[in-house]
LUMDRENBA-260003 format. One record per residue (C-alpha): x, y, z; residue in one letter. Coordinates in steps of 0.02 Angstrom, whole numbers, plus 50000, padded with zeros to 5 digits. Example, Ala and Ser with C-alpha at 12.3 -4.5 7.8 and 13.67 -1.06 7.14 Angstrom:
residues 2
506154977550390A
506844994750357S
end
This chain:
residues 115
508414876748985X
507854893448930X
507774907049082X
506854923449072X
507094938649139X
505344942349237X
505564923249286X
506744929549425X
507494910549452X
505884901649490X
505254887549418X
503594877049376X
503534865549535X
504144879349642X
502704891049549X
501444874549587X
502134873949756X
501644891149806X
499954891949720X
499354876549816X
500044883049998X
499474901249957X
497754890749911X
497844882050073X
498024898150173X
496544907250082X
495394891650109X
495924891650309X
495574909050327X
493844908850250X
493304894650371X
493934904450507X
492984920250447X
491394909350402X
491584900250590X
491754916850666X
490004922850578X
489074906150621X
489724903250793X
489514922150839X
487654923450837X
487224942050841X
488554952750797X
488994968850894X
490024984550865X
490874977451027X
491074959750964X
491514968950754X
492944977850844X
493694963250951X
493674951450805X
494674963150711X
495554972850854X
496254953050901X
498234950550868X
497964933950786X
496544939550665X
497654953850611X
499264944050597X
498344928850495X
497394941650385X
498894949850329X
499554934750290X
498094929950191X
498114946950103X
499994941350065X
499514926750004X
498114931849898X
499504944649815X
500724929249780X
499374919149733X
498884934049571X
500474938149554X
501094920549510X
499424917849401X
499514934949313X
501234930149253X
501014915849195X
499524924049074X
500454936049024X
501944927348987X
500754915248883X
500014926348807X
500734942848770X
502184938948653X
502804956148643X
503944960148775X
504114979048775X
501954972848841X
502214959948938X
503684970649046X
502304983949054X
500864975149095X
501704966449242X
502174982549300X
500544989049323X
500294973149417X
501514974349513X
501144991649566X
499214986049595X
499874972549715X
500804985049801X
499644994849828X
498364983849886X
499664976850019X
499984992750104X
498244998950088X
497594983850158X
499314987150308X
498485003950354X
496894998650351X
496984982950471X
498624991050592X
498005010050561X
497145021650693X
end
């Protein structure tokens, strides 16, 4: 069995696994967003700000946007490492991804628990 370094010790079902329950996640929360804008009828400032003001919309949005970050991250290396056969690349390539998912995770922390 072959192991590479950015591989970090996972493997393909364990890669499968968390696509599919990352997937499963996403889906849930876009019903719950798409529910929210059917059932609500006209939407408010008032109503805007108590959707997202609500402990269990923040808590299951950040782990959405956590989920959404696992869910590229997993896909991104998996192109890369098909398809950029130069590693001194590939290692800098998923860099920059990494530092994009970063970035989007605590930008999308201060957003939702900010002032």
């Amino acid at each position: 069995m072959v192991k590479h370094v950015s591989s970090v010790g996972r493997n393909g079902v364990h890669d499968f696994l968390l696509i599919r329950a990352t997937a499963i996640i996403m889906a849930l929360y876009t019903l719950y967003l798409v529910c929210f804008f059917v059932f609500s009828g006209t939407i408010t400032y008032e109503l805007w700000s108590h959707f997202w003001g609500s402990l269990f919309t923040k808590i299951f949005t950040m782990l959405t946007l956590s989920c959404v970050l696992i869910h590229g991250w997993i896909g991104l290396w998996q192109v890369l490492t098909d398809y950029v056969k130069q590693v001194l690349l590939r290692g800098l390539l998923q860099l920059l991804v990494v530092t994009a998912l970063l970035g989007y995770f605590f930008s999308g922390l201060f957003v939702l628990w900010g002032v």
